[in-house]
C-alpha positions in Angstrom: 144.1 164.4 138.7 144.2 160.5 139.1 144.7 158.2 136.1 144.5 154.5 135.5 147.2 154.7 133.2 149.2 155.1 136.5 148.6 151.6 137.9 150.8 149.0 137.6 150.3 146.0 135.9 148.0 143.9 137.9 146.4 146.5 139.5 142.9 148.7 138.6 140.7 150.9 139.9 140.3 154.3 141.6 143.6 154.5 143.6 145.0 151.0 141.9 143.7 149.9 145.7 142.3 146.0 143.9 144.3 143.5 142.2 143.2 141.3 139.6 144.5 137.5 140.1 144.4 136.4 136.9 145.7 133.2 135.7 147.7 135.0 133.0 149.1 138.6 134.5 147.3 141.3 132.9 144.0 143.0 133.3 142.4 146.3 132.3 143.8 149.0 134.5 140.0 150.8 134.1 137.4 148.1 135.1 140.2 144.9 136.2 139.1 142.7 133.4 141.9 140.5 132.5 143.7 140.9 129.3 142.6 137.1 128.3 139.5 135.7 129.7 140.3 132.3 128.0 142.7 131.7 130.5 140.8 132.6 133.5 142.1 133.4 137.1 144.1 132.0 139.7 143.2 129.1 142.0 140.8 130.6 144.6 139.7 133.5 143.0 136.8 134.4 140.4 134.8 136.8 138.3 136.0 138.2 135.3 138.2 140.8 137.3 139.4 137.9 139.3 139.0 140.3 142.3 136.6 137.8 144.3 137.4 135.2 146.7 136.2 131.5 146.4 133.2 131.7 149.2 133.6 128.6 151.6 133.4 125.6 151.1 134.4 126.0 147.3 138.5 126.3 146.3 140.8 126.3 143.7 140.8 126.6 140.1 137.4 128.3 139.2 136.2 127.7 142.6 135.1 124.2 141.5 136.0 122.3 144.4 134.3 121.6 147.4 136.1 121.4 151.4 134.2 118.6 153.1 135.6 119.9 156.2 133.5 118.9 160.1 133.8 122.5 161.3 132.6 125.2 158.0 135.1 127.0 156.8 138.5 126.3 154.0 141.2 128.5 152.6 139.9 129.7 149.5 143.0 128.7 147.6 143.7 125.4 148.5 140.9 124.4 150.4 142.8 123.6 153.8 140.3 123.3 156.8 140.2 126.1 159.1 140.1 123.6 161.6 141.6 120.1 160.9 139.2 117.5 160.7 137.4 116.0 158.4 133.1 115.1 158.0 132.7 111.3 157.8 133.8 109.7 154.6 136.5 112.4 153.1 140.1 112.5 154.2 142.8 114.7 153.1 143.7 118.3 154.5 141.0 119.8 152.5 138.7 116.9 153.1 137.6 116.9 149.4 139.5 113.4 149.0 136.7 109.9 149.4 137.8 107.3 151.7 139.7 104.9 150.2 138.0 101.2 150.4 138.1 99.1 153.1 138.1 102.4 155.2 135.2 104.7 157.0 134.2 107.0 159.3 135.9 110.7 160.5 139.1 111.2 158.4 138.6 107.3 157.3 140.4 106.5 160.1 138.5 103.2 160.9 139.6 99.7 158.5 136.7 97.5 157.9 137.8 93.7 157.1 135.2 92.7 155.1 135.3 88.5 154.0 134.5 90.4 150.4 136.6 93.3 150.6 134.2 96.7 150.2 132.2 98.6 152.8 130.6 102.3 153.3 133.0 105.0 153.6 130.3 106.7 156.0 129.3 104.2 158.4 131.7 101.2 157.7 129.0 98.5 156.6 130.2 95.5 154.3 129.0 96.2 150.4 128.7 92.7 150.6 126.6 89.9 152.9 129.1 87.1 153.5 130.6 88.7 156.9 134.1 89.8 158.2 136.9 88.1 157.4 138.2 85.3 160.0 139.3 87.1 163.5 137.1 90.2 163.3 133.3 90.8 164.5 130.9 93.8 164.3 128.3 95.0 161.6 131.2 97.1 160.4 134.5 93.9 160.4 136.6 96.4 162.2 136.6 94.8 165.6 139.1 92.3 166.0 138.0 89.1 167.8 139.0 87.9 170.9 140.5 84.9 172.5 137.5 83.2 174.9 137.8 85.2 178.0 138.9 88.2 177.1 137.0 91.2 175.7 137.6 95.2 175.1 140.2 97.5 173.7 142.5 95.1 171.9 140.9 91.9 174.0 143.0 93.9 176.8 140.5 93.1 179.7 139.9 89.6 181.2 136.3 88.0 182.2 135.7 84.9 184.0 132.9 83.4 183.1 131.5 79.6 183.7 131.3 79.1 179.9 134.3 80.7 179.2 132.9 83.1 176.4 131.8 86.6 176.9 130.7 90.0 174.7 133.7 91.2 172.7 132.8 94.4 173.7 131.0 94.6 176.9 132.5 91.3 178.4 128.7 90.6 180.0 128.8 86.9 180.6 125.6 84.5 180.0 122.9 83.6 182.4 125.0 80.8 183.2 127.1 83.9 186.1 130.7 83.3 186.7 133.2 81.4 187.8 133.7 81.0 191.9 135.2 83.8 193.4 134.3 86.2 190.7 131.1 88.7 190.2 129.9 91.1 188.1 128.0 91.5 184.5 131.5 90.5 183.1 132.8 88.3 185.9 136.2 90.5 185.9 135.9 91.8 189.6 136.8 89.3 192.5 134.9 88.5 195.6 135.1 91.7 198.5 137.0 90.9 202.0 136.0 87.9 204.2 134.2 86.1 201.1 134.9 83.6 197.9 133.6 80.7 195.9 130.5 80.7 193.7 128.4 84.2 193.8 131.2 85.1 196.5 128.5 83.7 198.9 130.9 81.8 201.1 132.5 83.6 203.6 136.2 83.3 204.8 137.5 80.7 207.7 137.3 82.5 211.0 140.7 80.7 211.5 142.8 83.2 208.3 144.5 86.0 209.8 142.4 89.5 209.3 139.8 87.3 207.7 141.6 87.5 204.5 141.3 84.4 202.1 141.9 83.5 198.4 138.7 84.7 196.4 138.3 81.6 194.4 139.6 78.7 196.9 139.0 80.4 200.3 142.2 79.5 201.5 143.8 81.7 204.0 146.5 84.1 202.7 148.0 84.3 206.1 147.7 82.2 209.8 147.7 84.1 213.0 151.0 82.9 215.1 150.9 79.3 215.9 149.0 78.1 213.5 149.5 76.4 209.8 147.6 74.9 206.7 145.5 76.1 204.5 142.5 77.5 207.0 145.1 77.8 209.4 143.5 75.1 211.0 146.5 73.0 212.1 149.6 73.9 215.3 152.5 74.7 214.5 155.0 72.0 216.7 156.1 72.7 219.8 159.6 72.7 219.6 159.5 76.0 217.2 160.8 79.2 218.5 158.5 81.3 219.5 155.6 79.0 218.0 156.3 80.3 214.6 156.1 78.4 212.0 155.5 77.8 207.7 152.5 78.7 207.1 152.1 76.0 204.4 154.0 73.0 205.5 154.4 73.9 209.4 158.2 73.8 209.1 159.5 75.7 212.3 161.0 79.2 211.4 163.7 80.7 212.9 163.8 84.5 213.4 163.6 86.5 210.2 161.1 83.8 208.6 163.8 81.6 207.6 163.2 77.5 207.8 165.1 75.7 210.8 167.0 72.5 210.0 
């Protein structure tokens, strides 16, 4: 016949099949009450057998803490997310940890750069209603400014605007349009083949070779044989070989492109 005087310390109930986790070893080999309650159980566990697991999202010491975590679930020890990641505001593996100040969002992975330092660790907003601080924009300070024509990512992408300025962000230029040989809502895509200027409206010298002209100035990139300048307008000499000649200057070439003397 079974007796609970045969489990070992740590151990209770029929079959010693549960073990009490309390903070001081010990507990009642009949019912798993631990031998002092005053000290309680381990981190993660509860009850006064200290046979129960923290249910998620509480851990630790008496189960007082809480896992913040973006996906449900936390060991019930220590409180690390089942999956990483934390809900906006909290950081740390167990996501019970406030953003620090000055940062926000997901993991606080975002810096606001508030004139007066202090913003909402959820959503990034100064505390206070003086602005960002000098090179940064937003409602939340934590984009950083860009030099006049650029915009985007780490001002990374270029716009060409008539006034020179455009969104931060979108890089969408004013009514006043863009600059010649450039369209778009932010001015950063040149005219198409055979056109340039203002609106890309004009439309390449019939004179460039393959129709192909600078977008902005409409001169030609290249000049069919004979022919120089910068519409290709102009013959090359007759004394060059093979009527070839500089395309800029209308130097005579000799074979292989290179200038005669």
């Amino acid at each position: 016949m079974w007796k609970y005087e045969t489990c070992s310390e740590g151990e209770f109930g029929k079959g010693c099949n549960i073990l009490c986790q309390c903070a001081e070893p010990g507990c009642n080999r009949e019912n798993g009450i631990c031998t002092n309650l005053n000290k309680g159980c381990l981190a993660g566990w509860n009850g006064t057998t200290c046979s129960q697991e923290c249910v998620s999202p509480y851990f630790g010491n008496n189960c007082a803490s809480q896992c913040i975590c973006r996906t449900h679930g936390c060991n019930h020890i220590d409180g690390t997310c089942t999956v990483p990641g934390c809900q906006t505001g909290w950081m740390g593996t167990s996501c019970s940890t406030q953003c620090t100040e000055n940062t926000f969002g997901m993991d606080c992975q975002f810096i606001c750069h508030c004139k007066t330092p202090g913003c909402s660790r959820f959503n990034g907003t100064c505390t206070s209603s003086d602005g960002c601080s000098d090179g940064y924009v937003s409602i939340t300070c934590s984009t950083k400014e860009c030099k006049p024509g650029f915009y985007g990512v780490n001002c990374s992408k270029q716009c060409h605007c008539k006034d020179a300025g455009c969104h931060y962000m979108t890089g969408n230029c004013s009514p006043s349009g863009c600059l010649p040989g450039w369209r778009g809502n932010s001015c950063s895509e040149s005219c198409g083949t055979g056109r340039f200027g203002e609106t890309c409206s004009l439309i390449c010298p019939v004179t460039c070779k393959d129709f192909l002209c600078h977008h902005e100035t409409g001169h030609c990139l290249d000049c069919y044989p004979g022919k120089y300048g910068v519409v290709c307008g102009a013959d090359c000499p007759d004394t060059c070989t093979n009527n070839t000649c500089n395309k800029d200057d209308g130097q005579c070439l000799t074979t292989g492109g290179y200038m005669s003397r």
